[in-house]
ZAKOLVEX-26838 format. One record per residue (C-alpha): x, y, z; residue in three letters. Coordinates in pm, whole numbers, plus 50000, padded with zeros to 5 digits. Layout:
residues N
XYZALA;...
***
This chain:
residues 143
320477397286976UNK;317617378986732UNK;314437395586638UNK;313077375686912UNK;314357390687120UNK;313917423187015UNK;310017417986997UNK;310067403987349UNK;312327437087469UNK;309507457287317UNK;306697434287468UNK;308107439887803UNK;308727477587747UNK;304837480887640UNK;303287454287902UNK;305337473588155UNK;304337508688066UNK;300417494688029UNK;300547480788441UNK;301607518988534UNK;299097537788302UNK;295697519388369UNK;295467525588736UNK;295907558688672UNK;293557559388379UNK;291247540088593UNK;291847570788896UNK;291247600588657UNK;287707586288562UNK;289137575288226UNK;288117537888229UNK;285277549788326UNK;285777534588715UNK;287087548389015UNK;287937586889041UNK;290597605089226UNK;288637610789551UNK;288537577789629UNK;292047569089538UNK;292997596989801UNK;291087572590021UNK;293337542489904UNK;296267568589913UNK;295867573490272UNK;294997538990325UNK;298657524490175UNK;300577554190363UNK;298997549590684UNK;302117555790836UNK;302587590690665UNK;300307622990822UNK;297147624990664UNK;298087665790512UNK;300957647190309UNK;298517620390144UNK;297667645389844UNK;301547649089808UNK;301817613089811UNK;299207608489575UNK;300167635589284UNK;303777627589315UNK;303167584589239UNK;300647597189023UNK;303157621188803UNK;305807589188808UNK;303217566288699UNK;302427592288430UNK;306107599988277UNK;307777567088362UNK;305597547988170UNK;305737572187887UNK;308857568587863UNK;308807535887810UNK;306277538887568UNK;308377554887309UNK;311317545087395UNK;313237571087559UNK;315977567087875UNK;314217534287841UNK;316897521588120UNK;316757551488350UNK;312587552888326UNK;312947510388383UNK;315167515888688UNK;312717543288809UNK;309267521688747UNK;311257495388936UNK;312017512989230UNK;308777530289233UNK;307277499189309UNK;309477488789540UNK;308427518689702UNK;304457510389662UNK;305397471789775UNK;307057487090073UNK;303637505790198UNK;301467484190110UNK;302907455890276UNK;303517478190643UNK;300107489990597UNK;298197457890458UNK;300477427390530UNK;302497404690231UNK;299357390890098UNK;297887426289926UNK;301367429889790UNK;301157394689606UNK;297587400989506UNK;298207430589299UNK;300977413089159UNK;303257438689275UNK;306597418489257UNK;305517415088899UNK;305627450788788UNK;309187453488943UNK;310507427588801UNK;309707436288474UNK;310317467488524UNK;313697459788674UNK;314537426588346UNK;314027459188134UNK;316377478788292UNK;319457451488247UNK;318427446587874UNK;321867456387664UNK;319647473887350UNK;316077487187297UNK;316027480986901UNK;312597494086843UNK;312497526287046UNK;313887560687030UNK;316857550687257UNK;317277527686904UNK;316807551486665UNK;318987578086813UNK;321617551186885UNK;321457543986514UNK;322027579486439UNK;325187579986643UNK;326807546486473UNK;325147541986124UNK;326097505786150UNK;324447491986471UNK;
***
């Protein structure tokens, strides 16, 4: 692989991890918009199907994965395992959102998007610039 590619692998990884961690930044007040009452709202609103007592379930568990995975991929680490997990945890949100919305709310917060990335990351054969990298270096001094 070229140093192009490389970069790009770590664009991806960081682009990736950003779509996961400012929703959540933007639900804990952080952005300074929205707050986690009314997410609960949305919560319940994209898991219509589910009972309304597992909604705060629902909500801290996406909320935890959108915390870790992204993390993850932040530095580096599992970088294929925490790709394959952001992926399917979208697939997961697309899922909901379309039974409980319709197609269109899935395309307009570019929802394929995130997977896909998510998902390109996870088939990637090397993460040169993480700690997946660095510890693979450590293994086999010449890669």
């Amino acid at each position: 692989m070229t140093k192009f590619q490389d970069l790009a692998i770590l664009l991806l990884r960081l682009a990736t991890a950003a779509n996961f961690l400012s929703p959540v930044a933007s639900r804990l007040g952080i952005w300074g918009s929205g707050n986690w009452a009314k997410f609960l709202v949305y919560a319940g609103q994209v898991n219509s199907f589910a009972p309304p007592a597992a909604v705060p379930f629902l909500a801290v568990a996406a909320t935890t994965l959108e915390i870790i995975l992204p993390v993850l991929l932040l530095v580096g680490y599992r970088t294929r395992w925490a790709a394959l997990g952001a992926a399917l945890l979208t697939l997961c949100f697309a899922l909901a959102m379309a039974w409980s919305f319709g197609l269109k709310e899935v395309l307009d917060y570019a929802v394929p998007v995130d997977g896909t990335s998510a998902f390109l990351l996870a088939t990637m054969p090397r993460y040169r610039w993480s700690l997946d990298g660095f510890l693979a270096r450590g293994k086999n001094p010449s890669a």
